[in-house]
N, C-alpha and C positions, 0 to 999 in steps of 0.2 A: 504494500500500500504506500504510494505516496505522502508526504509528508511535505508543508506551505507553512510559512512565518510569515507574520504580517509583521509590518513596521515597530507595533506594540510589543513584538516578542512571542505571541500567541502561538503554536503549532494547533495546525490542521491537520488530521490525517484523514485520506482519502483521494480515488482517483482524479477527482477534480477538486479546484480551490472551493471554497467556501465564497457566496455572493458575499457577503457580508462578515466581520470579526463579531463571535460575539461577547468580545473585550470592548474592542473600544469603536465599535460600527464601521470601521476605515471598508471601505469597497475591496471585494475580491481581488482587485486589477493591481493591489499595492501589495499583496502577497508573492512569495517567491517561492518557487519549488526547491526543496534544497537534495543537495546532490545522494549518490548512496551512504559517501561516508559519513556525511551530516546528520541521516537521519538515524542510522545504525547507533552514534554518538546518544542523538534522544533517547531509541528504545534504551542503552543502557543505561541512561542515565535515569529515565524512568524507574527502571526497574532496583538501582543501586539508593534513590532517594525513599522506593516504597519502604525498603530494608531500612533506611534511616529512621523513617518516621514511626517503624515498627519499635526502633530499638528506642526512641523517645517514648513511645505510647509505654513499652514494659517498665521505662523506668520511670515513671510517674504513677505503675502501679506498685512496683517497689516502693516509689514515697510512700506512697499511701498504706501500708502495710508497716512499713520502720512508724514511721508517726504513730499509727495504732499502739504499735508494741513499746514505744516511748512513752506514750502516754501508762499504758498498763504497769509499767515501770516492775514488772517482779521480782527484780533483783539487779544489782548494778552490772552484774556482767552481762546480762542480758540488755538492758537499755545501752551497755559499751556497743556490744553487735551491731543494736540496729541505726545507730548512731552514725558508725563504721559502716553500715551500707546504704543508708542514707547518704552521707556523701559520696559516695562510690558512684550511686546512680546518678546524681547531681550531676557528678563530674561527666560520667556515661551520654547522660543527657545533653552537657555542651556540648562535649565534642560531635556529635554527630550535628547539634545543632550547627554548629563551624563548620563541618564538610559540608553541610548544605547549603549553608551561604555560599559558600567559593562555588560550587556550580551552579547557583544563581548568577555569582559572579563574571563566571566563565560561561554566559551562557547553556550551561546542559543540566538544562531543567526540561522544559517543552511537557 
């Protein structure tokens, strides 16, 4: 399947452009077909951003379970743990959030 960016950054996929962006309405005609290697570039980077946001969504449910177990507080070495993997995921969490920026950055998002 073909693959079209419009001026906005938008990818289209499909054998024809799209009439319209439906980002930012620019006319089909401002779209550009992008080549094979460009668009091989998106699907992966599709596919390496899903994995991103995966590993953000798990550790946010880590937060949410360390917080739990902070709060319950059963014992100090136990609140040490979750405390210890509380930040763990925190950290888990920028960094992926930072990989994602740079392929915002770098264009391979789509």
């Amino acid at each position: 399947m073909k693959k079209w960016k419009c001026v906005c950054g938008y990818i289209h996929d499909g054998d024809e452009v799209c009439d319209v962006c439906p980002k930012c309405g620019a006319a089909g005609s401002v779209f550009a077909e992008l080549d094979e290697a460009a668009a091989g570039v998106i699907e992966r980077s599709r596919n390496t951003n899903a994995l991103h946001a995966q590993l953000i969504d798990l550790a946010r449910q880590i937060e949410r379970v360390c917080e739990a177990g902070i709060r319950d507080a059963l014992d100090p070495g136990c609140v040490d743990v979750f405390e210890q993997s509380l930040n763990a995921s925190f950290k888990q969490m920028k960094l992926s959030m930072t990989e994602m920026q740079g392929h915002m950055d770098k264009g391979k998002w789509g």
